[in-house]
C-alpha positions as CSV (number, residue, x, y, z in Angstrom):
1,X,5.9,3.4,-36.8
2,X,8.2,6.4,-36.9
3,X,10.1,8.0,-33.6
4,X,7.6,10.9,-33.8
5,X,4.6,8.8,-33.6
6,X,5.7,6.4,-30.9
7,X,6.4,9.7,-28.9
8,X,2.9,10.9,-30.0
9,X,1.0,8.1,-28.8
10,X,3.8,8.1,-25.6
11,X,2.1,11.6,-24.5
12,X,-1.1,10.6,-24.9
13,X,-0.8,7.3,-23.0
14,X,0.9,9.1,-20.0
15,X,-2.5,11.2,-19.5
16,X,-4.5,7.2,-19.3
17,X,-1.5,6.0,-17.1
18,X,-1.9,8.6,-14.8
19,X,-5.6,8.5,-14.8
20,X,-5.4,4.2,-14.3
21,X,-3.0,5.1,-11.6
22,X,-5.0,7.6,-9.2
23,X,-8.2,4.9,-10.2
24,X,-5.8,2.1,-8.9
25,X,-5.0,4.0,-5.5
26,X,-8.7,5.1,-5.2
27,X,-9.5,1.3,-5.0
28,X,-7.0,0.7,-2.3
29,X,-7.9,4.1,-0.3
30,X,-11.2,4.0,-0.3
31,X,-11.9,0.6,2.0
32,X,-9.4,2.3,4.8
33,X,-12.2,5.2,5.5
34,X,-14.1,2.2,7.5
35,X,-11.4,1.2,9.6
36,X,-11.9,3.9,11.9
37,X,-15.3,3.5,12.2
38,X,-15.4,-0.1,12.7
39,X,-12.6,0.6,15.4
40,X,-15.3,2.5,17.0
41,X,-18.2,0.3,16.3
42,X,-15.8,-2.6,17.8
43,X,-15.1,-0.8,21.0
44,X,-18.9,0.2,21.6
45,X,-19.5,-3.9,21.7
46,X,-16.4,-4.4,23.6
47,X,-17.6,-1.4,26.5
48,X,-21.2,-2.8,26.5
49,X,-20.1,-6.4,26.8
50,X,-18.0,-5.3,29.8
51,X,-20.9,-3.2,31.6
52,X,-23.6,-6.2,31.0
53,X,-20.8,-8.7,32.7
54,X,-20.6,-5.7,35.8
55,X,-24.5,-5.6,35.6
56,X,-24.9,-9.4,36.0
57,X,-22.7,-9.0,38.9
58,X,-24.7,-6.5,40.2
59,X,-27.8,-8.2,39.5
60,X,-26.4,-11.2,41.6
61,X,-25.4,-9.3,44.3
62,X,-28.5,-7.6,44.5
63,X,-30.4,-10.7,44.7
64,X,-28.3,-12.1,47.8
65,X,-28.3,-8.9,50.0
66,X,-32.2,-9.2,49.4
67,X,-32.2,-12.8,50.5
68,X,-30.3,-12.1,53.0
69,X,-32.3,-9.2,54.6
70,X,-35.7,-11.3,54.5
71,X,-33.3,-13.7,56.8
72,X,-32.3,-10.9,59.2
73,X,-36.6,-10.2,59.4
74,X,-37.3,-13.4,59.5
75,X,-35.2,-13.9,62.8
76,X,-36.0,-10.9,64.5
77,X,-39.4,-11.8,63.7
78,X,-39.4,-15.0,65.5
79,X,-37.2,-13.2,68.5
80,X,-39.8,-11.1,69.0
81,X,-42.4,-13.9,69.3
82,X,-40.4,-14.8,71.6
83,X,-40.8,-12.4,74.0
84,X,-44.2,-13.3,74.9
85,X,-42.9,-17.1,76.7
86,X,-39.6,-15.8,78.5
87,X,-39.2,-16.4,82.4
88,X,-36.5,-15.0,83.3
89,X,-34.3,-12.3,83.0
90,X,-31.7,-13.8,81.6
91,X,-33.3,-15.3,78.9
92,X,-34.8,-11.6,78.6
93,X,-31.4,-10.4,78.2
94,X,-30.6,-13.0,75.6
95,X,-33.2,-12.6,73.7
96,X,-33.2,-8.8,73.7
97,X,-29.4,-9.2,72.2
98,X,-30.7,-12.0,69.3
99,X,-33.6,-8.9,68.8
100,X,-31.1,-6.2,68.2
101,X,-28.5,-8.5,66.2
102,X,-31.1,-9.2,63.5
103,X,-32.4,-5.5,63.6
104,X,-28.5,-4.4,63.1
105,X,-28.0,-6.8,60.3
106,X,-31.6,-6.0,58.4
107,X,-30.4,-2.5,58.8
108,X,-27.1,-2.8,56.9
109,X,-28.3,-5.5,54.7
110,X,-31.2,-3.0,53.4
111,X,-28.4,-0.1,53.2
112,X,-26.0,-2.7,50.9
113,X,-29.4,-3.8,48.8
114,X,-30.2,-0.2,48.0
115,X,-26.5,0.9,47.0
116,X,-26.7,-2.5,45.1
117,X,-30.2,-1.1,43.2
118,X,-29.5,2.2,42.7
119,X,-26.1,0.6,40.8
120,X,-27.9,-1.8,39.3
121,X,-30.2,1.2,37.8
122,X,-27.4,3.1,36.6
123,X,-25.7,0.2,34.4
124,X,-29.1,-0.3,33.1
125,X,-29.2,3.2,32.1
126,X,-25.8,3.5,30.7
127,X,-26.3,0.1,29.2
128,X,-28.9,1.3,27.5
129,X,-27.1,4.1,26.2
130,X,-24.6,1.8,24.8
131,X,-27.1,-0.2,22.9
132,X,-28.7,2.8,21.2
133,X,-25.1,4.1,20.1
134,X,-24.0,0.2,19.3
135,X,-27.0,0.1,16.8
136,X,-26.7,3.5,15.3
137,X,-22.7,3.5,14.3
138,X,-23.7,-0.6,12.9
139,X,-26.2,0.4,10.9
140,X,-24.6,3.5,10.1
141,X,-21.3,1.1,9.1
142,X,-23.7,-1.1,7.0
143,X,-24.8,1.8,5.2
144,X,-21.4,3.2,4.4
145,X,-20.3,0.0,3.4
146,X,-22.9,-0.6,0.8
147,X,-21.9,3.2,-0.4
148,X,-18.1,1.7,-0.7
149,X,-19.1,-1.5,-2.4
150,X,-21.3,0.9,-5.0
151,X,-18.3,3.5,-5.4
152,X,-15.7,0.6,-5.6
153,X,-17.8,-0.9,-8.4
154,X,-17.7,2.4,-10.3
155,X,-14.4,2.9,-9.9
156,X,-13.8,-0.6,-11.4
157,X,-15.9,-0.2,-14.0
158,X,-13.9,3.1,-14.6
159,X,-10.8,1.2,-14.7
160,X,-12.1,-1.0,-17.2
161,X,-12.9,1.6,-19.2
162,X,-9.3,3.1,-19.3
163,X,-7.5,0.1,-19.5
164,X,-9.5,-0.1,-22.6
165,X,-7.9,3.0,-23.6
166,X,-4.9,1.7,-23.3
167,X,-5.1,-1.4,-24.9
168,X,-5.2,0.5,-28.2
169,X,-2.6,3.0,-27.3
170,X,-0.5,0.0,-26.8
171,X,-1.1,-1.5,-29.7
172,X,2.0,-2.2,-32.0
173,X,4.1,-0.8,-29.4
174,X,7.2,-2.6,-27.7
175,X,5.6,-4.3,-25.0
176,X,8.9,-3.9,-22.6
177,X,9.0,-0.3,-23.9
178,X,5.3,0.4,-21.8
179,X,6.6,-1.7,-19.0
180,X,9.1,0.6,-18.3
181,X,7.5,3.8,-18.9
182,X,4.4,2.9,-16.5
183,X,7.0,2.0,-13.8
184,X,8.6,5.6,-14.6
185,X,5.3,7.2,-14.4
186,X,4.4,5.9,-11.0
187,X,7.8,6.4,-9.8
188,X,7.7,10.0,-10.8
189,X,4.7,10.8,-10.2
190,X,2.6,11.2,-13.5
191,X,5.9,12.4,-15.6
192,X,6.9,9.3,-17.6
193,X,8.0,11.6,-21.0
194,X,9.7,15.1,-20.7
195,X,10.8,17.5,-23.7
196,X,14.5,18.6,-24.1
197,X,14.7,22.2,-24.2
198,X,17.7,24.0,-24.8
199,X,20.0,20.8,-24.0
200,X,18.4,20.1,-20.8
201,X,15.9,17.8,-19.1
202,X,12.7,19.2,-18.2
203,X,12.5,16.7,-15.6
204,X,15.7,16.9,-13.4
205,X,16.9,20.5,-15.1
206,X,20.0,18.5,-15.9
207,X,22.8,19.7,-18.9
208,X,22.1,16.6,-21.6
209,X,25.4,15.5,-23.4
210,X,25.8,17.3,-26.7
211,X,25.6,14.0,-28.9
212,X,22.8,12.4,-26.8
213,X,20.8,15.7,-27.1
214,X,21.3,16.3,-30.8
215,X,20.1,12.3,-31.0
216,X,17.2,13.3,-29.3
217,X,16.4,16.5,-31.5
218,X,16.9,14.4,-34.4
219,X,14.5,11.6,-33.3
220,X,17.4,8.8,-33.3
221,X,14.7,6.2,-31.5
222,X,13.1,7.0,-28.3
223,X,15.9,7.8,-25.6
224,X,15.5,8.1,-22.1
225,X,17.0,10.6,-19.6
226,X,20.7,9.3,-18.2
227,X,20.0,11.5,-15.0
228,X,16.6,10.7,-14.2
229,X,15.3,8.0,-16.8
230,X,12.6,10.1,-18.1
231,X,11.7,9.2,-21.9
232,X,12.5,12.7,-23.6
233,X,11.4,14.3,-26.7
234,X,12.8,17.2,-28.0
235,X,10.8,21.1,-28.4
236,X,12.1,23.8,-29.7
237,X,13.6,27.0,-27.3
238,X,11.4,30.4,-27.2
239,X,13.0,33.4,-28.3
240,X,15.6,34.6,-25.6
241,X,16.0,31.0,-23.8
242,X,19.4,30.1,-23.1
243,X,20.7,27.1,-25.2
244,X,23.0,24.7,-24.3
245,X,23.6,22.8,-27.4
246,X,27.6,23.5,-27.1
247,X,30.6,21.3,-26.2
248,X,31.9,23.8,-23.9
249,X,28.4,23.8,-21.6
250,X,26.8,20.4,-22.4
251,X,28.2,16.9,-21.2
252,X,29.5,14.4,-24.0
253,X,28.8,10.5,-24.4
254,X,31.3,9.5,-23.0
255,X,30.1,10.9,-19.3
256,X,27.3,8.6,-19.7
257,X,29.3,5.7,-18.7
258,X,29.6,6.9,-15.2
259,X,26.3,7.1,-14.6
260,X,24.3,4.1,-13.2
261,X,21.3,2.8,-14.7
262,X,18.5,3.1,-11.3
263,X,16.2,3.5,-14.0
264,X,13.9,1.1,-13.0
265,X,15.3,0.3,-9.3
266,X,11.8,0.6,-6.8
267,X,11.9,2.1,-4.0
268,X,10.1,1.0,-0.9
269,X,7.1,2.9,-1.4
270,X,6.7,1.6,-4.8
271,X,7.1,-1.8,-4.1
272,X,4.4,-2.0,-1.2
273,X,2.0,-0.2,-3.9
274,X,2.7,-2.9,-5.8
275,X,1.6,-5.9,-3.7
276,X,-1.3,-3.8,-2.7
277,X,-2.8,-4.1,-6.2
278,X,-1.6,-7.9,-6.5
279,X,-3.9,-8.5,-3.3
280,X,-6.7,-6.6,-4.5
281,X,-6.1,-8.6,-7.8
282,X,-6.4,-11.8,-6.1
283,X,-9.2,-11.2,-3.6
């Protein structure tokens, strides 16, 4: 396979890389959308399980201030039976003050067990509230997750169908040669193989050395970019274009020697990208 067709077939796998590569961060994207809505669903539960503990409470308390106000009837009740039997007026006195005693307390014990209802009547309400909302963002979560499981599947099945594509782009090609141009294309965003205009990159805009440029135009093996690792191929200049294919102007071979090869380095971004697609992988 000549120079020209290895760049040939280079161009028209950087269109399937880019494609397999927006596919491949659809996958990871898409599952996120729920987390916000089952951060929502989660604090629903969380706020209804916290006013059913208060309305328990309430219930309780509800309960003994009843109890305790068919007490405070009960003896003022039997005080007042009381009254028919007494002799003196001492006892009169006495039992006059056990009278009043249990009226005071049935008074504030019916005032404490209707603040107690009326509260207990509110939390109910709210409660119920709470449910209703609880059941419509669930089912509404169930729904969207069955409309991510369907959309991941034909996402994968997309995948599938480009990687495919690939497969026989990449056929009889150096295998370390479409390692690195992938990793190119992801680091630089979709632009894995550039022309050489003029003398310069149409990546980074940078002056090419005169020999490695000429090398280029002459399809001397596929070269990559010493500025910005960019596989290059060369196209002819339009009429009126400034060319840079002199000595005085365009670098030499020997600058390339100062130049370190970050060609494949990862940044951070990269890197977390890819264990990303190893977990998806895996799971």
């Amino acid at each position: 396979m000549t120079t020209e067709d290895i760049i040939d077939r280079l161009r028209e796998l950087q269109d399937v890389l880019c494609r397999k590569i927006a596919l491949e961060r659809e996958i990871i994207e898409i599952p996120k959308s729920l987390s916000s809505q089952e951060e929502l669903v989660l604090r629903l539960k969380q706020n209804y399980i916290a006013r059913n503990e208060e309305y328990v409470e309430c219930r309780q308390r509800e309960s003994e201030f009843r109890n305790m106000l068919l007490q405070a009837e009960s003896e003022r009740e039997k005080a007042e039976k009381k009254m028919d039997s007494i002799e003196t007026q001492r006892e009169y006195e006495a039992l006059d003050k056990e009278i009043k005693d249990a009226a005071n307390k049935e008074h504030n014990y019916r005032r404490d067990l209707q603040l107690a209802e009326q509260k207990v009547a509110a939390l109910k309400t709210d409660m119920d509230a709470n449910k209703e909302l609880v059941d419509q963002q669930a089912a509404e979560l169930a729904e969207r997750k069955i409309s991510i499981e369907e959309e991941l599947s034909e996402r994968n099945n997309q995948l599938s169908e480009i990687i495919n594509e690939e497969k026989k782009l990449t056929a009889n090609l150096d295998p370390e040669l479409i390692f690195k141009f992938e990793r190119i294309i992801r680091k630089k965003g979709g632009r894995g193989i550039v022309a050489v205009r003029g003398g310069v990159c149409n990546s980074c805009h940078m002056i090419l050395p005169v020999q490695f440029a000429n090398a280029v135009r002459l399809g001397s093996g596929v070269l990559s970019c010493p500025y910005c690792s960019s596989i290059l191929y060369y196209e002819e200049i339009a009429e009126g274009e400034e060319d840079f294919f002199n000595e005085e102007l365009a670098g030499s071979l020997v600058d390339l020697d100062n130049i370190e090869d970050d060609e494949f380095e990862e940044d951070e971004e990269f890197e977390e990208f890819e264990e990303k697609l190893s977990a998806e992988a895996e799971e």
